[in-house]
N, CA and C of each residue as an Amber inpcrd file, in Angstrom:
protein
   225
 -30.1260000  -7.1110000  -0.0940000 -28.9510000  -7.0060000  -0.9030000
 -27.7420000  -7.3970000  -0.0420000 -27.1620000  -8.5500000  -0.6170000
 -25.7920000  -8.7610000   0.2870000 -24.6690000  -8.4630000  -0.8830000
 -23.4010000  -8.3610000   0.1770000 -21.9310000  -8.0250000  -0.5020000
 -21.2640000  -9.3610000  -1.1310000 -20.9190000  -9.3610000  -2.1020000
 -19.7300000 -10.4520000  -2.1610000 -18.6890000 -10.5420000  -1.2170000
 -17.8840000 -11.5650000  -1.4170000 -16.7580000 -11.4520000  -0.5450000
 -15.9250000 -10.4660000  -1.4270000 -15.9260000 -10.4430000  -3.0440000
 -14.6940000  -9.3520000  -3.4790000 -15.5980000  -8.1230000  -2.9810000
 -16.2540000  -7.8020000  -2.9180000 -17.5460000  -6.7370000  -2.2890000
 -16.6540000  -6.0250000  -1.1890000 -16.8570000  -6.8910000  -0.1740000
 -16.4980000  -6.3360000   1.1020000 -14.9430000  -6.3480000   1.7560000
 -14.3830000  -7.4340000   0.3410000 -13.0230000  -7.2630000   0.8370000
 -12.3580000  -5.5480000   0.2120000 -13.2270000  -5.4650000  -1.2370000
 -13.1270000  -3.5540000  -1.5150000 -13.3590000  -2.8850000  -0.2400000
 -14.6260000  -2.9220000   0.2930000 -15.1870000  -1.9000000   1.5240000
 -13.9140000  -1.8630000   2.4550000 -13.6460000  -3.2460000   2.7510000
 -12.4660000  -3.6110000   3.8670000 -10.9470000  -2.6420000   3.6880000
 -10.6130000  -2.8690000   2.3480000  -9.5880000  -2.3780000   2.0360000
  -9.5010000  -0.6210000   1.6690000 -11.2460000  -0.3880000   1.4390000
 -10.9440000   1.6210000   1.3190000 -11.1490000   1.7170000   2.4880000
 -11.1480000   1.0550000   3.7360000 -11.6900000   1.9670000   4.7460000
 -10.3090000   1.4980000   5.8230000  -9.5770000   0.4900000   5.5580000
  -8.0300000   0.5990000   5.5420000  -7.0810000   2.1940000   5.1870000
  -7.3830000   1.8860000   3.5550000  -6.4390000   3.0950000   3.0380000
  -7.3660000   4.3420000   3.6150000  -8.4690000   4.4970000   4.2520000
  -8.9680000   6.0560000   4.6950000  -7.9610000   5.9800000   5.8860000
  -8.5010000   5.4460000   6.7590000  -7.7270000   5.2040000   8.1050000
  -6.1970000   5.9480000   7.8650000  -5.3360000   4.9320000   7.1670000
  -4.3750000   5.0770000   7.2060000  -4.0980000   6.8200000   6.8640000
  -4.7820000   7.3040000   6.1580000  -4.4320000   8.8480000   5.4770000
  -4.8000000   9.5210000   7.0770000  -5.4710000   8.8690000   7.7130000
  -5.8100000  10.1840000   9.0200000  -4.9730000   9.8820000   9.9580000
  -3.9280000   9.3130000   9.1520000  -2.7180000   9.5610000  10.0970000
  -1.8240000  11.1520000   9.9310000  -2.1940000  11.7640000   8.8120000
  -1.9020000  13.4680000   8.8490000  -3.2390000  13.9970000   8.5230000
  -4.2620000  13.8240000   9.7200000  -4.9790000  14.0460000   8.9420000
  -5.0130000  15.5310000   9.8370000  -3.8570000  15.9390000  10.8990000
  -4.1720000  17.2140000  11.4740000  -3.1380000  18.1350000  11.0820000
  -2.3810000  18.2390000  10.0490000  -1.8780000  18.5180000   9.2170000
  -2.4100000  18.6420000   8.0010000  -3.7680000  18.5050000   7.3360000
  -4.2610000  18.7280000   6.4290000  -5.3450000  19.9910000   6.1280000
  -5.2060000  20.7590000   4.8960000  -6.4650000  21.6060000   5.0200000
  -7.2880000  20.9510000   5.4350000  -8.8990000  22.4730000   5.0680000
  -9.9280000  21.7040000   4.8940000 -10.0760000  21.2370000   3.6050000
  -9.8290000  21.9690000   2.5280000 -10.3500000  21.1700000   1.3600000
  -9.4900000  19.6800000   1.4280000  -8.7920000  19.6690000   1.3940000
  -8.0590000  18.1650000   1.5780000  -8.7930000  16.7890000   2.3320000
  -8.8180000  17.6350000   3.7030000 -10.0980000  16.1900000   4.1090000
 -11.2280000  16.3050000   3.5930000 -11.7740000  17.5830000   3.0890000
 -13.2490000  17.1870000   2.2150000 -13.0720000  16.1270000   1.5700000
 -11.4840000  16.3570000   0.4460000 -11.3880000  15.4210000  -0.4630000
 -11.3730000  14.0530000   0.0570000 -10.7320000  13.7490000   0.9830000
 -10.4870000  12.3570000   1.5930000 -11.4400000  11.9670000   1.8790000
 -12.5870000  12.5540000   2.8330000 -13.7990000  12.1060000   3.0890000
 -15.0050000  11.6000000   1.8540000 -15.1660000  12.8540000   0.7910000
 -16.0240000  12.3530000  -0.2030000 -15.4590000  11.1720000  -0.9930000
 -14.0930000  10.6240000  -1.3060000 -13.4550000   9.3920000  -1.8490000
 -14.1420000   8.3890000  -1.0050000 -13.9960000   8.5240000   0.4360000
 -14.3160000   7.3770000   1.1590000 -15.7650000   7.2220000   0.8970000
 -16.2110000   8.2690000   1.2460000 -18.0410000   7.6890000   1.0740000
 -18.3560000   7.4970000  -0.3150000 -17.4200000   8.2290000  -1.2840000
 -18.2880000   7.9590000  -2.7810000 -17.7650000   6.0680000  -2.7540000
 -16.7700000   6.0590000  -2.2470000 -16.3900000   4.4850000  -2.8160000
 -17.1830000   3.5830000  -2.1390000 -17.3060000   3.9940000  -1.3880000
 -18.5600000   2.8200000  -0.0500000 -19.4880000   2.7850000  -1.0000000
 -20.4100000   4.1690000  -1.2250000 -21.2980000   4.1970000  -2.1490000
 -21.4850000   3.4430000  -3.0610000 -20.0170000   3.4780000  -4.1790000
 -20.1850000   3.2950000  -5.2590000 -19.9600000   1.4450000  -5.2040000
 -19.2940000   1.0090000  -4.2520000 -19.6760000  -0.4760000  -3.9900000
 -21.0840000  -1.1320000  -3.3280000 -21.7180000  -0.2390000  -2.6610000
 -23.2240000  -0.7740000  -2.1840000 -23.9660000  -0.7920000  -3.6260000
 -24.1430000   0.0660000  -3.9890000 -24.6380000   0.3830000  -5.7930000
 -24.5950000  -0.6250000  -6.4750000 -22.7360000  -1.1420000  -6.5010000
 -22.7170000  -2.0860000  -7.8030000 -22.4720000  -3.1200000  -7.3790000
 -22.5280000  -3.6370000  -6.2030000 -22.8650000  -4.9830000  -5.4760000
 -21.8970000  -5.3550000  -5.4000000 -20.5450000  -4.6930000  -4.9500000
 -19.3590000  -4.8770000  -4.3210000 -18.1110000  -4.9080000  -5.6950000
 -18.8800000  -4.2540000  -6.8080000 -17.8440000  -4.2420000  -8.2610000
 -16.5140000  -3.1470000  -8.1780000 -15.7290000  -3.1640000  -8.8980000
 -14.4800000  -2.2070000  -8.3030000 -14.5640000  -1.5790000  -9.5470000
 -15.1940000  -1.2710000 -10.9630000 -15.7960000  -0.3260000 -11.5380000
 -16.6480000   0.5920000 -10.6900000 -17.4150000   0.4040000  -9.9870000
 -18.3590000   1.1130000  -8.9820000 -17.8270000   1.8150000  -7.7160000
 -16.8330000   0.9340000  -7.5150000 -16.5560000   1.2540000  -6.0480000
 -15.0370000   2.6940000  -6.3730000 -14.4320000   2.3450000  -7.7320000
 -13.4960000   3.6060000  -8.1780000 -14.1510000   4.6080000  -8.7220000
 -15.2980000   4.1710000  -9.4570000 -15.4930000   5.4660000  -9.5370000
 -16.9000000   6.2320000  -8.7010000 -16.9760000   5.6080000  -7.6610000
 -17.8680000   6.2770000  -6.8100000 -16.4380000   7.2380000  -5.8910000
 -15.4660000   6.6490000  -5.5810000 -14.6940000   7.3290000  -5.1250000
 -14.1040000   8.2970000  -5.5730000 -13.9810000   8.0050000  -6.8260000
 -13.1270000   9.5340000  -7.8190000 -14.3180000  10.4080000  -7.6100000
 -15.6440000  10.3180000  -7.8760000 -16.5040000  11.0490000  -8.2040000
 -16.9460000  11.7270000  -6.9310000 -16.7660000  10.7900000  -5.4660000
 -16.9970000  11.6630000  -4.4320000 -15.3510000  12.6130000  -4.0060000
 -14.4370000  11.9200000  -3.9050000 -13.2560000  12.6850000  -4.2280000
 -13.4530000  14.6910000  -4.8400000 -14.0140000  14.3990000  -6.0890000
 -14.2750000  15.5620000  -6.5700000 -14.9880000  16.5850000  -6.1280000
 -15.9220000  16.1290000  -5.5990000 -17.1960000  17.0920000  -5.1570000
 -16.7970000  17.5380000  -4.1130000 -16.0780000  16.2070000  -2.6350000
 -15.5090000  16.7550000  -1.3960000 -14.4550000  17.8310000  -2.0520000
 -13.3590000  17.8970000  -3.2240000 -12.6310000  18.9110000  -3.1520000
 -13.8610000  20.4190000  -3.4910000 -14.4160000  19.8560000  -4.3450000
 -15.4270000  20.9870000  -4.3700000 -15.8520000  21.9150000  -3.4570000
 -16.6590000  20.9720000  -2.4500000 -17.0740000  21.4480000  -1.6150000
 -15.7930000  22.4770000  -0.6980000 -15.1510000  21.5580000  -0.5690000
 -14.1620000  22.4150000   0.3520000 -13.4180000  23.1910000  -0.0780000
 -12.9080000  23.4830000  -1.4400000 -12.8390000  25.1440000  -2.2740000
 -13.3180000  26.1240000  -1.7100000 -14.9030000  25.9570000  -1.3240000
 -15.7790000  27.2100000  -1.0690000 -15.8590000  27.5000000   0.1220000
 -14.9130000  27.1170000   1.3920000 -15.0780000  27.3370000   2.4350000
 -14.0430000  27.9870000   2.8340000
């Protein structure tokens, strides 16, 4: 399975905008970077999945988004 170029220019560009957020990222709860973290991997995810589609790649991120806040609620 390979990426498109719009594929990997998505991957390229969420892992830009992660970066850039861990610039407070020691200023942040924990639930907060849960959240930041599960966005990043759901969107990676959700672009390996749909073969670099940005239907896939948003909402793998909203959907990991959610769960990282989830997760980090309970801690």
């Amino acid at each position: 399975m390979t990426l498109t170029t719009f594929g990997k220019l998505s991957v390229a560009v969420l892992l830009a905008t992660a970066m850039a957020g861990c610039s407070s990222w020691d200023n942040m709860s924990y639930r907060q970077k849960s959240t930041v973290t599960g966005a990043g991997l759901g969107g990676v995810a959700g672009a390996v999945i749909s073969g670099g589609g940005i239907l896939g790649t948003v909402g793998g991120a909203a959907i990991g988004g959610i769960i990282g806040d989830q997760i980090g609620k309970n801690r």
